[in-house]
C-alpha positions in Angstrom: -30.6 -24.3 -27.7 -33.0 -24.6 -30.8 -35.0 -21.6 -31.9 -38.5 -21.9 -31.1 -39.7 -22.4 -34.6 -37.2 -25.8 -34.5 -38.9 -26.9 -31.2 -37.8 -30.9 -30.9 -40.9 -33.1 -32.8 -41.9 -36.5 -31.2 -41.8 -39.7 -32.8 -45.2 -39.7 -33.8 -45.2 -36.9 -35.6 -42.0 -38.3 -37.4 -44.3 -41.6 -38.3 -47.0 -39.4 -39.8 -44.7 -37.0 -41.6 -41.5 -39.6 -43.0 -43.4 -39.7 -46.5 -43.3 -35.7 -46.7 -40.1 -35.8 -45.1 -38.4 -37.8 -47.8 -40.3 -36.5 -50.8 -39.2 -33.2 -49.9 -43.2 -31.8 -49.6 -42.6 -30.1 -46.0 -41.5 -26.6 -45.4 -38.3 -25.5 -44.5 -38.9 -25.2 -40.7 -40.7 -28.6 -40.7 -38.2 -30.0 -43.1 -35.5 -29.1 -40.9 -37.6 -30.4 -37.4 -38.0 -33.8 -38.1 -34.5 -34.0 -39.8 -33.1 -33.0 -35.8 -35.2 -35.6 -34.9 -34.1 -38.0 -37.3 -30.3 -37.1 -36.4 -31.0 -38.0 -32.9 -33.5 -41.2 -33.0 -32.0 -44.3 -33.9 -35.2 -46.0 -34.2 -36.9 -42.7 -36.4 -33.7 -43.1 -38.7 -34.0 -46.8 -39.4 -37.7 -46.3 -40.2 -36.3 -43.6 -42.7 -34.1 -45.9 -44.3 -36.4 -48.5 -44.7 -38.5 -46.7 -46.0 -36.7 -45.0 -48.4 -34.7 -48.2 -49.7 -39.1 -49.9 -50.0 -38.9 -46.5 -52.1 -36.3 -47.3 -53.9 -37.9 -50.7 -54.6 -40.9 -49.9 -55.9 -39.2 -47.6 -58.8 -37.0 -50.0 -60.0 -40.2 -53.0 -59.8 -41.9 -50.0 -61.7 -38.7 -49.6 -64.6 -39.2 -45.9 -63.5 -35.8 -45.6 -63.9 -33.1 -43.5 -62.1 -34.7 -43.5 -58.3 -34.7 -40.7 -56.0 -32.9 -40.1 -53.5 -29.6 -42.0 -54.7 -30.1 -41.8 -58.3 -30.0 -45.5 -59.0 -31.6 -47.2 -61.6 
């Protein structure tokens, strides 16, 4: 059983947060939340991915270079 500070977050709130989530802005407890979530929801995941490769994208449209999070240029 999760600790009550790790109580299970929806998919909603996973929707509004993904853009904290994956520029590493959210605190440790809320970091690690929606990354249970994430581990568990198919459909939260694939929004994850997509929008982290769109991410990925838009640096290298941008020439900014090496791109977080896989380090490609």
């Amino acid at each position: 059983m999760f600790s009550p500070a790790l109580q299970r977050c929806t998919c909603r709130e996973v929707g509004d947060r993904l853009s904290e989530y994956l520029d590493e802005e959210l605190g440790a407890v809320d970091h690690a939340r929606l990354g249970l979530h994430l581990a568990s929801c198919p459909r939260c995941a694939a929004a994850a991915r997509a929008l982290a490769e769109t991410i990925r994208a838009l640096h290298r449209l941008a020439g900014k270079g090496p791109c977080w999070p896989c380090g490609d240029a």
